[in-house]
C-alpha positions as CSV (number, residue, x, y, z in Angstrom):
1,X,25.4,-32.1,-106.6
2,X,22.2,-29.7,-106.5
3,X,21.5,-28.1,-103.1
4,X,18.1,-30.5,-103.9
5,X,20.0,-33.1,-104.0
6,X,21.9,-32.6,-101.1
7,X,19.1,-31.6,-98.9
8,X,17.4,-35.4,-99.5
9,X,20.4,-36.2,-97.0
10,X,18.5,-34.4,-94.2
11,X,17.6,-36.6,-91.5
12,X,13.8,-37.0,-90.6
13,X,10.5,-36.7,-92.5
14,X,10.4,-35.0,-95.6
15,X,7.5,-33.8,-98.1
16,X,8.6,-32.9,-101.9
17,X,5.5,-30.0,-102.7
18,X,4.4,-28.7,-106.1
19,X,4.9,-25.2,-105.5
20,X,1.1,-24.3,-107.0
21,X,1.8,-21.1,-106.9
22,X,4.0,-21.0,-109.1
23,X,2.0,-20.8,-112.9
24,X,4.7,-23.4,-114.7
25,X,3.8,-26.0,-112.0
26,X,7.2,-27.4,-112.6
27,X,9.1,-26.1,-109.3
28,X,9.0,-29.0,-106.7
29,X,10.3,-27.9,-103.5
30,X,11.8,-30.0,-100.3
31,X,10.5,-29.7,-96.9
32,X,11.3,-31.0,-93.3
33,X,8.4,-31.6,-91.5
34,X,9.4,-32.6,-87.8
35,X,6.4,-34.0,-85.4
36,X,7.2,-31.1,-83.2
37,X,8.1,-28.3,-85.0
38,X,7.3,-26.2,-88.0
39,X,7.9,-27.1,-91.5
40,X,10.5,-25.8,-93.0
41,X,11.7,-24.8,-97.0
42,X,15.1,-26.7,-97.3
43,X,15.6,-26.4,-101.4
44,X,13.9,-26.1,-104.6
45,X,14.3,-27.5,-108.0
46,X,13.0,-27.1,-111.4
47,X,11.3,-30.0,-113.3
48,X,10.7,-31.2,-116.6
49,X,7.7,-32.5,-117.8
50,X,10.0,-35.3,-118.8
51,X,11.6,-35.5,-115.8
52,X,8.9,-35.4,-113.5
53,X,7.8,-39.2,-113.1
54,X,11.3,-40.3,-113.1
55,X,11.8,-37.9,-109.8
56,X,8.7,-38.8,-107.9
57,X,9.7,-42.7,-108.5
58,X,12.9,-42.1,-107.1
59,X,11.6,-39.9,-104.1
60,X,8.9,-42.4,-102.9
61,X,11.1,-44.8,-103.2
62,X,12.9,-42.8,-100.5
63,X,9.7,-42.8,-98.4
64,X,9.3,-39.1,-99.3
65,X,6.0,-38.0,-99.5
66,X,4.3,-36.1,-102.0
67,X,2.5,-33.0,-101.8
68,X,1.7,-29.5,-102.6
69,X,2.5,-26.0,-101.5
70,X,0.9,-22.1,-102.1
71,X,2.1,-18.6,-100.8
72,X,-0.4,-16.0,-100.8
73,X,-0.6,-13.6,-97.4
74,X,0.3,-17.2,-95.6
75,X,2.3,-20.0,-96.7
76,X,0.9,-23.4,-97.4
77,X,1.8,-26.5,-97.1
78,X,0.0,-30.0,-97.7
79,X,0.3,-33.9,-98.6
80,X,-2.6,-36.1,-99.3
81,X,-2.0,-39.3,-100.0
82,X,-2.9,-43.3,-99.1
83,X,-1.0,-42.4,-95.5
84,X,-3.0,-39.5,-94.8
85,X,-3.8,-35.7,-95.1
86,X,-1.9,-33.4,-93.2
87,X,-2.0,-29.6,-93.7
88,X,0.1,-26.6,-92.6
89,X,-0.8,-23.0,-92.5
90,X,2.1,-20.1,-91.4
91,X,4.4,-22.8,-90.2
92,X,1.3,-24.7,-88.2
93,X,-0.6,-27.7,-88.1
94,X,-4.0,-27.0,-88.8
95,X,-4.8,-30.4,-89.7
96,X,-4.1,-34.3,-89.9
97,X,-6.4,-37.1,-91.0
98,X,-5.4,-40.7,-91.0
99,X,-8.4,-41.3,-93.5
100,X,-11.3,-39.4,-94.6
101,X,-14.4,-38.4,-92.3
102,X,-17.2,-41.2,-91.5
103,X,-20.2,-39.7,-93.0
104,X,-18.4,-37.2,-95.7
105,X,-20.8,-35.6,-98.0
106,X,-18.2,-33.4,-100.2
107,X,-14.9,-31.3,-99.5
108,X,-16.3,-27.2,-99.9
109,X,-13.7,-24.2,-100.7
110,X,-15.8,-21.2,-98.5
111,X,-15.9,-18.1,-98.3
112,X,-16.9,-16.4,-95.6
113,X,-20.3,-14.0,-96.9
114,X,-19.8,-10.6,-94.9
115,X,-15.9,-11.2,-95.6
116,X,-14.2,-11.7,-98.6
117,X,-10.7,-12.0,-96.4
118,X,-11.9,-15.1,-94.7
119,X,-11.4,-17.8,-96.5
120,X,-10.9,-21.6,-96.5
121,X,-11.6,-25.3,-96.9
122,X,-14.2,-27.3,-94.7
123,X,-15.4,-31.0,-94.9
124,X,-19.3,-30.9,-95.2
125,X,-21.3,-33.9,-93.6
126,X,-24.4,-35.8,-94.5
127,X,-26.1,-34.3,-91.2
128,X,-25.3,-31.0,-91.9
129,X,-22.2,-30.3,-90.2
130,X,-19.0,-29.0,-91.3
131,X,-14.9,-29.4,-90.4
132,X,-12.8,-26.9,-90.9
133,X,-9.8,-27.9,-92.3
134,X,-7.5,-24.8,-93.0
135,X,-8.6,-21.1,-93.2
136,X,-7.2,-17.6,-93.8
137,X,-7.8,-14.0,-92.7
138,X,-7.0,-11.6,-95.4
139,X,-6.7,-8.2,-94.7
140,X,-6.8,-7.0,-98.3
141,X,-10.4,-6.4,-99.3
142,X,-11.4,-4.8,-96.5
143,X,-8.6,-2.4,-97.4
144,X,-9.4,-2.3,-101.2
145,X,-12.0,-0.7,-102.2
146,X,-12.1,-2.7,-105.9
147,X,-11.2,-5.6,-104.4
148,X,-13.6,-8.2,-106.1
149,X,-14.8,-11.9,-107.7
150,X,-12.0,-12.0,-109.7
151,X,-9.3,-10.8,-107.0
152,X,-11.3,-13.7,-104.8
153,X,-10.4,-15.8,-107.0
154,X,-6.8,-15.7,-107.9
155,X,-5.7,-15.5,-103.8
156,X,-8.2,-18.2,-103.0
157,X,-6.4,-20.8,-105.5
158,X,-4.6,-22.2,-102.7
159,X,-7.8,-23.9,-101.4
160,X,-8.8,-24.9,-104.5
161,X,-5.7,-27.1,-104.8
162,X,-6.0,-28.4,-101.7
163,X,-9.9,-28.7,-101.5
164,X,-9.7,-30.6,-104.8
165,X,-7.2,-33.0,-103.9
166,X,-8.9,-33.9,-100.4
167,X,-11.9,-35.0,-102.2
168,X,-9.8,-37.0,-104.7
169,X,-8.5,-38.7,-101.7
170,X,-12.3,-39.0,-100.1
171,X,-14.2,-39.8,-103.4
172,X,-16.4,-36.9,-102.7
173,X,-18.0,-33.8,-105.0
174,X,-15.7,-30.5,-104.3
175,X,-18.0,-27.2,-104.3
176,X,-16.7,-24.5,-104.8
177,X,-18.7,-21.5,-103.4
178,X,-16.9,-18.9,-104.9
179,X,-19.1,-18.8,-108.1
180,X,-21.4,-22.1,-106.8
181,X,-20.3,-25.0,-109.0
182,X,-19.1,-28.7,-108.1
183,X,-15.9,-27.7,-110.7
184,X,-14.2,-31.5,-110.1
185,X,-16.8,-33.7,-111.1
186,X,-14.8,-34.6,-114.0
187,X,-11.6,-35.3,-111.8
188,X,-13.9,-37.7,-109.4
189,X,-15.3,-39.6,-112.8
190,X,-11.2,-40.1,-113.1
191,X,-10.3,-40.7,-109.2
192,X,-12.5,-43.1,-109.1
193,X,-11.5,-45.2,-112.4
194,X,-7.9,-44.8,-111.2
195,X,-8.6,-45.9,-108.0
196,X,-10.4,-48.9,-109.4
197,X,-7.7,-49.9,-111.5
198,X,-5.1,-49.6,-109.1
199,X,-7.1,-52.6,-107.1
200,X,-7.3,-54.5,-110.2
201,X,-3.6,-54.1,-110.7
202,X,-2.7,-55.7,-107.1
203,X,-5.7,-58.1,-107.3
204,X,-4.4,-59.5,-111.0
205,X,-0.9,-58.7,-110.8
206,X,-0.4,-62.0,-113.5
207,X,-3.4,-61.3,-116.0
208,X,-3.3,-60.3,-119.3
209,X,-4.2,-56.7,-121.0
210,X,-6.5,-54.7,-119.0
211,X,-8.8,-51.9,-120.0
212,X,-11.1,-49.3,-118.0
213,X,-13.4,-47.3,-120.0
214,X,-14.7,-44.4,-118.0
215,X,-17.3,-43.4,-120.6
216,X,-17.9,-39.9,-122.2
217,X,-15.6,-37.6,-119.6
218,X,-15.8,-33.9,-121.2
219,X,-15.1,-33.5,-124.5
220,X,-14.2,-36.8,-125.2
221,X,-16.3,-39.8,-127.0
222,X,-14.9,-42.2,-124.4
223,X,-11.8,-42.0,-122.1
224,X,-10.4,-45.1,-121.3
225,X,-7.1,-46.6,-119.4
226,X,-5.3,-49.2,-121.7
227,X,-2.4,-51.3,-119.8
228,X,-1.0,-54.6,-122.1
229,X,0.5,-57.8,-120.4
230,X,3.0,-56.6,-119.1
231,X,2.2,-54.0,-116.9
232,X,4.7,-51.8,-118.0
233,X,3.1,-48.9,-119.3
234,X,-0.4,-46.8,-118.6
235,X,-1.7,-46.0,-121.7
236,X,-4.8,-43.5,-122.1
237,X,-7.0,-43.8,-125.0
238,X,-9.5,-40.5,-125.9
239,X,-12.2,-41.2,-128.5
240,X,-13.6,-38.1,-130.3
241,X,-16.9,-37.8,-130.7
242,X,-15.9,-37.3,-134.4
243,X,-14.7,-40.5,-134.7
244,X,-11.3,-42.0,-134.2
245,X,-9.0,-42.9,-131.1
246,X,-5.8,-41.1,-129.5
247,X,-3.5,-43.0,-126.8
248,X,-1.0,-41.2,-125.7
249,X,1.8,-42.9,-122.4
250,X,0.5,-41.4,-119.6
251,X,2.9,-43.8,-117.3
252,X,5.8,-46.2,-117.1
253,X,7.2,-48.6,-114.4
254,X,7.3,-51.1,-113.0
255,X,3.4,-52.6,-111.8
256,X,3.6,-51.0,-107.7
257,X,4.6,-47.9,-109.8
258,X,1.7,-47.9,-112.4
259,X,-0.4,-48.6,-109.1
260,X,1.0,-45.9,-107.1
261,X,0.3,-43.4,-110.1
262,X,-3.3,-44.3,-110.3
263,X,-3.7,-43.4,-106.5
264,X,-2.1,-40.3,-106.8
265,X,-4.5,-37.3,-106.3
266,X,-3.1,-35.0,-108.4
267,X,-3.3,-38.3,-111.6
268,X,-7.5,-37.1,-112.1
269,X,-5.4,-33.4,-113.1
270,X,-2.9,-35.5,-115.0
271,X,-5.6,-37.7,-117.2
272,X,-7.9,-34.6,-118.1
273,X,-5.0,-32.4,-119.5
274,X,-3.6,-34.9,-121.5
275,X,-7.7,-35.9,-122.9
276,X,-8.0,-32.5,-123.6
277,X,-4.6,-32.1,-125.2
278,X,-5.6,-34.5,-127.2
279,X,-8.6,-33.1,-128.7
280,X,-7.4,-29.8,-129.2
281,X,-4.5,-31.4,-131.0
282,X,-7.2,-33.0,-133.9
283,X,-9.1,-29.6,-134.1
């Protein structure tokens, strides 16, 4: 047995993250995450692509949560999901949300504009008025001379995975003011067509075939979720704009599976890395 496998014995809340840091994206690691006390690292593992839905099925099915996670100057820790968002920052809870904000206008990754060290991700309201939901104080550019966009950039990332997945879960533009651009408006074309389906799935769990175009989405002619009659598989079909269609298995499982996939916030991710797979596969 892997020192994963034996750490899914601990007793008490756990969160299985996505080490983001990491550039494979295929290191999942287990935390403990007791009410009163600081997160902590129990194991890691590494995961196939082939693997991976397999092992989130079985987790969740152990009520473990799933997450994300980012080392830079501080460690990070995070899970959004239909329960909630809660986020950790050096060991502490910085925040928790049973649901999104009343009166959210978008999620915003920030940087601070007389320091490049202080850095973060806010929610932004219709009136004007902003949340903070996790921050950092870097030390580094005041210390480095050449420090720069591109340096901002790469030791920011960890709010750009968590900003992006908080407005998946809210349904709300992410702006990114490091080089001012929404850069998710494609994943919230796809959050909210998941999200969509996934009611359509509970709401006719005995109907027959069931497809969601989302329209053009990038590059693509049309990008559309397929699912036949029996609910056993997600299917997504990418039309070129040069004619013709690709579907490649996005998900199997059982229907509370397929469901569960679709409300995932990392699925939007998911869905426009396989469309664009796919078209640079027929160039």
């Amino acid at each position: 047995m892997s020192s994963f496998d034996e750490a899914l014995a601990h007793t008490g809340p756990l969160v299985a993250a996505w080490d983001y840091s990491n550039y494979t994206r295929e290191f999942l690691a287990l935390y403990a995450v007791p009410a009163h006390a600081p997160p902590s690292r129990l194991a890691e593992t590494e995961v196939t692509s082939e693997a991976r839905e397999d092992l989130i099925d079985q987790l969740v099915a152990r009520r473990i949560r799933i997450g994300g996670a980012y080392t830079t100057m501080e460690s990070f820790l995070w899970v959004v999901d239909e329960i909630g968002a809660s986020v950790w920052v050096g060991g502490k809870t910085v925040a928790t949300f049973a649901a999104p904000p009343a009166n959210l206008a978008s999620v915003e990754l920030f940087v601070d504009p007389d320091d490049m060290g202080h850095r973060g991700v806010r929610f932004a309201t219709r009136d004007n008025t902003h949340h903070l939901v996790a921050e950092e104080h870097d030390t580094t550019p005041a210390l480095d001379p050449a420090y720069g966009a591109d340096e901002l950039f790469s030791d920011s990332m960890w709010a750009m995975f968590l900003g992006r997945q908080l407005a998946t879960w809210a349904l709300v533009p992410f702006l990114d003011h490091r080089r001012n651009t929404s850069s998710a408006a494609l994943e919230l074309v796809v959050a909210r067509a998941s999200r969509a389906l996934a009611d359509m799935l509970s709401s006719r769990a005995g109907a027959g075939e069931l497809q969601l175009s989302m329209g053009s989405v990038g590059r693509s002619a049309d990008l559309a979720f397929r699912l036949p009659s029996d609910r056993q598989t997600l299917d997504l079909a990418t039309t070129f704009a040069s004619g013709g269609t690709h579907v490649a298995s996005l998900k199997q499982g059982t229907t509370a599976q397929i469901a569960a996939f679709l409300r995932r916030v990392s699925t939007p991710s998911t869905v426009l890395l396989a469309m664009n797979a796919a078209i640079e596969a027929r160039r």
